[in-house]
DRENDO-1510 file (C-alpha; in Angstrom, 1 decimal, always signed):
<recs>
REC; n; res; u; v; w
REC; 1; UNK; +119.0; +113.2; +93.8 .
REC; 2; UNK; +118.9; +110.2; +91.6 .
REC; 3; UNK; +121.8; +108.8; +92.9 .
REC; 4; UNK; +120.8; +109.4; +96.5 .
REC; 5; UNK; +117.8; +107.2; +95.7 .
REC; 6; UNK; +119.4; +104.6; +94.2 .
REC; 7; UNK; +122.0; +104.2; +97.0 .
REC; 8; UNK; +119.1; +104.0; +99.0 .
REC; 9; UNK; +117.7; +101.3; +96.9 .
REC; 10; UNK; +120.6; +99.3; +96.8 .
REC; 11; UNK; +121.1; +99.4; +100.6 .
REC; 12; UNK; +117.9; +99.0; +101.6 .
REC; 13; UNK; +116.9; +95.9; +104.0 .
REC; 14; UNK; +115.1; +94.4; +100.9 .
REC; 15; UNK; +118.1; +94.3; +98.7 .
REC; 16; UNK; +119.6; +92.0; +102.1 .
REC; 17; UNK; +117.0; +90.4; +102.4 .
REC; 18; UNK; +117.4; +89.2; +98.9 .
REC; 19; UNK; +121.0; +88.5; +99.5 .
REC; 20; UNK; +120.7; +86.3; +102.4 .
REC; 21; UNK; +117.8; +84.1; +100.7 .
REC; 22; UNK; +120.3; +82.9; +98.3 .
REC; 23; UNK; +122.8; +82.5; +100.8 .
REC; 24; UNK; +124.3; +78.5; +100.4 .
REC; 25; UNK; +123.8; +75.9; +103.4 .
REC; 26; UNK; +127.1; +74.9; +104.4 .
REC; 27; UNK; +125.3; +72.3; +107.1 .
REC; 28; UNK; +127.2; +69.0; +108.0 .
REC; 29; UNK; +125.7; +66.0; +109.3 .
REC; 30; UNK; +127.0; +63.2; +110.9 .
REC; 31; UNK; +124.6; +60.3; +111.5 .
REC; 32; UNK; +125.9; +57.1; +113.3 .
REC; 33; UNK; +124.4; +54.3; +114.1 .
REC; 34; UNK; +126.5; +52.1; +117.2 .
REC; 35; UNK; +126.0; +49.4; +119.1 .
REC; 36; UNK; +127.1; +48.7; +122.7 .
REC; 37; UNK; +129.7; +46.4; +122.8 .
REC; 38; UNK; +128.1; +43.4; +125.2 .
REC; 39; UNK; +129.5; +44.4; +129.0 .
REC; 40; UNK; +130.1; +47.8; +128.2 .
REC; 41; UNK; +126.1; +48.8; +129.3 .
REC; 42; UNK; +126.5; +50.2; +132.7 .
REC; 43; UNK; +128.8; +53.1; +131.2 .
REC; 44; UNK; +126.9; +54.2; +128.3 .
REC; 45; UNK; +124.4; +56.7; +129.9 .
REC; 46; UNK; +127.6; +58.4; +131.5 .
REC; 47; UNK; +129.6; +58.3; +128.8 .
REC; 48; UNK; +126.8; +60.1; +126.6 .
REC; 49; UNK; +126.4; +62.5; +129.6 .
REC; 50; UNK; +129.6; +63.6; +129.3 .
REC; 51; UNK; +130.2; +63.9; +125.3 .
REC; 52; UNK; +127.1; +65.6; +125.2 .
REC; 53; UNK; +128.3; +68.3; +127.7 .
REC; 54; UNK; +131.7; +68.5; +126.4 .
REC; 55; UNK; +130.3; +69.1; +123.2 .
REC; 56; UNK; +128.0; +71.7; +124.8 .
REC; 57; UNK; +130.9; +73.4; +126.3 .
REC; 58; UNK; +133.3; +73.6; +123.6 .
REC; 59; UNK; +131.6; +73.4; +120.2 .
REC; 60; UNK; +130.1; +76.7; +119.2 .
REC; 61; UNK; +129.9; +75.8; +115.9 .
REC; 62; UNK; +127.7; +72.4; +116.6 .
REC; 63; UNK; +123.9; +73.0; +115.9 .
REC; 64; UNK; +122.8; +69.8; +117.4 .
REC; 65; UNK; +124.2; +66.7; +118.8 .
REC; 66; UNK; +121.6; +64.3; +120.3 .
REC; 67; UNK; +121.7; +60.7; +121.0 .
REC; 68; UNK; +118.8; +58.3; +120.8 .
REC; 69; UNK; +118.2; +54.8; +122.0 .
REC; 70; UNK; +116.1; +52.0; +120.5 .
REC; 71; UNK; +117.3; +49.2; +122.8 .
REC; 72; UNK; +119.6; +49.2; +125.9 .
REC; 73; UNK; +122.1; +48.2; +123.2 .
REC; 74; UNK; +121.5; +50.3; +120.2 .
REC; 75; UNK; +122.6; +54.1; +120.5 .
REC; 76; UNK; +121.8; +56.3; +117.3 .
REC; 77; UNK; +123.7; +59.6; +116.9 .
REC; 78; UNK; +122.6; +62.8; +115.3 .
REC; 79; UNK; +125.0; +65.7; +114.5 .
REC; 80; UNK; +124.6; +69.0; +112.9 .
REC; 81; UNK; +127.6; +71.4; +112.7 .
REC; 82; UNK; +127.6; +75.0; +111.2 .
REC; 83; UNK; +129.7; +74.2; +108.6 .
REC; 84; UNK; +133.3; +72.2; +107.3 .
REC; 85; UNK; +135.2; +74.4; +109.9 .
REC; 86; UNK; +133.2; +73.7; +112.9 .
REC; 87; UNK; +132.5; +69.6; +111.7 .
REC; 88; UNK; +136.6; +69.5; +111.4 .
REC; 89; UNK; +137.0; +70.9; +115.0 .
REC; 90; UNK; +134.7; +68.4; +116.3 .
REC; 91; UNK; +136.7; +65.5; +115.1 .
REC; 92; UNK; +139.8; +66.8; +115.7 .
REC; 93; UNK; +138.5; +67.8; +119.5 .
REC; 94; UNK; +137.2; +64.1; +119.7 .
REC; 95; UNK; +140.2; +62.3; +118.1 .
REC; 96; UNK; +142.5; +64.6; +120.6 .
REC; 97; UNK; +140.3; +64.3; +123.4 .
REC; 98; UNK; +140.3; +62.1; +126.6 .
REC; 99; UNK; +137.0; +60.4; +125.9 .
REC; 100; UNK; +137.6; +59.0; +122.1 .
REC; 101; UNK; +139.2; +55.9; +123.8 .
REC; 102; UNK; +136.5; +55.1; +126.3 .
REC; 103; UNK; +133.8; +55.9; +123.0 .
REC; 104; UNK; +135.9; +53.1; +121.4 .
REC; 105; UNK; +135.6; +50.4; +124.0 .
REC; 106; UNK; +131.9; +51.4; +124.5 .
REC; 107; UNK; +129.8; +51.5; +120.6 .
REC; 108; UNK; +130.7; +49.6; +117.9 .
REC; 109; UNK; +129.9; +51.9; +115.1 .
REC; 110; UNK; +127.7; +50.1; +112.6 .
REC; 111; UNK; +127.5; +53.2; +110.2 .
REC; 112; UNK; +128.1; +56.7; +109.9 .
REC; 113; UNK; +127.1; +58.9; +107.1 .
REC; 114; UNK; +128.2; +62.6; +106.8 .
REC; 115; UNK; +126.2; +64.5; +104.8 .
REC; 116; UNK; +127.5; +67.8; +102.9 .
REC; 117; UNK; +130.4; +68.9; +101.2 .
REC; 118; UNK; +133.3; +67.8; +102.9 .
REC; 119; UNK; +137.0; +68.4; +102.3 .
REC; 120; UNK; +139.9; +66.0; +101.4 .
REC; 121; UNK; +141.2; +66.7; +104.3 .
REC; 122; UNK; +138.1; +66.1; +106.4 .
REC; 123; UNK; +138.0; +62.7; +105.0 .
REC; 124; UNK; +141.2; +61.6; +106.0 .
REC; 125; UNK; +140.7; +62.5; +109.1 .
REC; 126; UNK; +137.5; +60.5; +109.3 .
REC; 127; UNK; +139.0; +57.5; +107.7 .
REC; 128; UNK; +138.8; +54.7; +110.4 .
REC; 129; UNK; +135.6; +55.7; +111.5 .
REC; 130; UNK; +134.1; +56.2; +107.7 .
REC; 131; UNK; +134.4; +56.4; +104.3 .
REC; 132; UNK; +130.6; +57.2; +103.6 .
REC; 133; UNK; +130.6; +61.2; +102.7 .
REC; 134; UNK; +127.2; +62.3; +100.5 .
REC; 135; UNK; +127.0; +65.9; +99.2 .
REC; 136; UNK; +124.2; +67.1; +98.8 .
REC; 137; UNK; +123.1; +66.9; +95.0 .
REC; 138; UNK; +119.8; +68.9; +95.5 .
REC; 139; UNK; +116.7; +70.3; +97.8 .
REC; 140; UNK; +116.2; +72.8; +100.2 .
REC; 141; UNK; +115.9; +73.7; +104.0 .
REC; 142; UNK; +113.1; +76.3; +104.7 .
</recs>
């Protein structure tokens, strides 16, 4: 009978409960802020139209990816994937894909900041777009 009620115990939705508060955000960010090279304005709403529903489409994995505008010529960038996995298939979707040239020869990316743990391999990746990777050192999300 004692075992029976310590099974239950240890199975019980408190003892998950427990489990899953202590369970490690794996979050990357990407935060970029670009300019619009001069000529390239009339193609910037499109452009962010269509990124923004590829990304829809065919990133699971991304939590958010929003753009906001200051000026006509300045474009920031906000990015939140799931974790390393889904941040890697982003870049390798957009490095692959048909619009990373036209992203190219519309912003000029002033910086980009990726936040979280990120792989080696990740980095290299990344390289001619950034070298500015932060892991998180403390703090919490509620």
């Amino acid at each position: 009978m004692r075992f029976l009620l310590l099974l239950s115990l240890l199975f019980s939705p408190l003892s998950f409960a427990g489990h899953h508060s202590e369970s490690k955000n794996e979050q990357i960010i990407f935060l970029l802020d670009l300019e619009v090279i001069e000529g390239k304005e009339n193609q910037v709403d499109d452009l962010i139209d269509r990124l923004v529903e590829n990304v829809e489409k065919t990133e699971p994995g991304t939590i958010a990816y929003e753009y906001y505008a200051s000026t006509k010529d300045r474009i920031f960038l906000y990015e939140v994937y799931e974790n390393h996995a889904a941040a890697e298939f982003h870049v390798d979707s957009f490095l692959q894909g048909d619009l990373m040239p036209i992203f190219v020869d519309t912003f000029r990316v002033l910086t980009f900041e990726v936040l979280g743990t990120t792989t080696d391999q990740l980095k290299v990746k990344m390289k001619d777009f950034t070298n500015d990777h932060r892991p998180k050192t403390k703090g919490f999300i509620r």
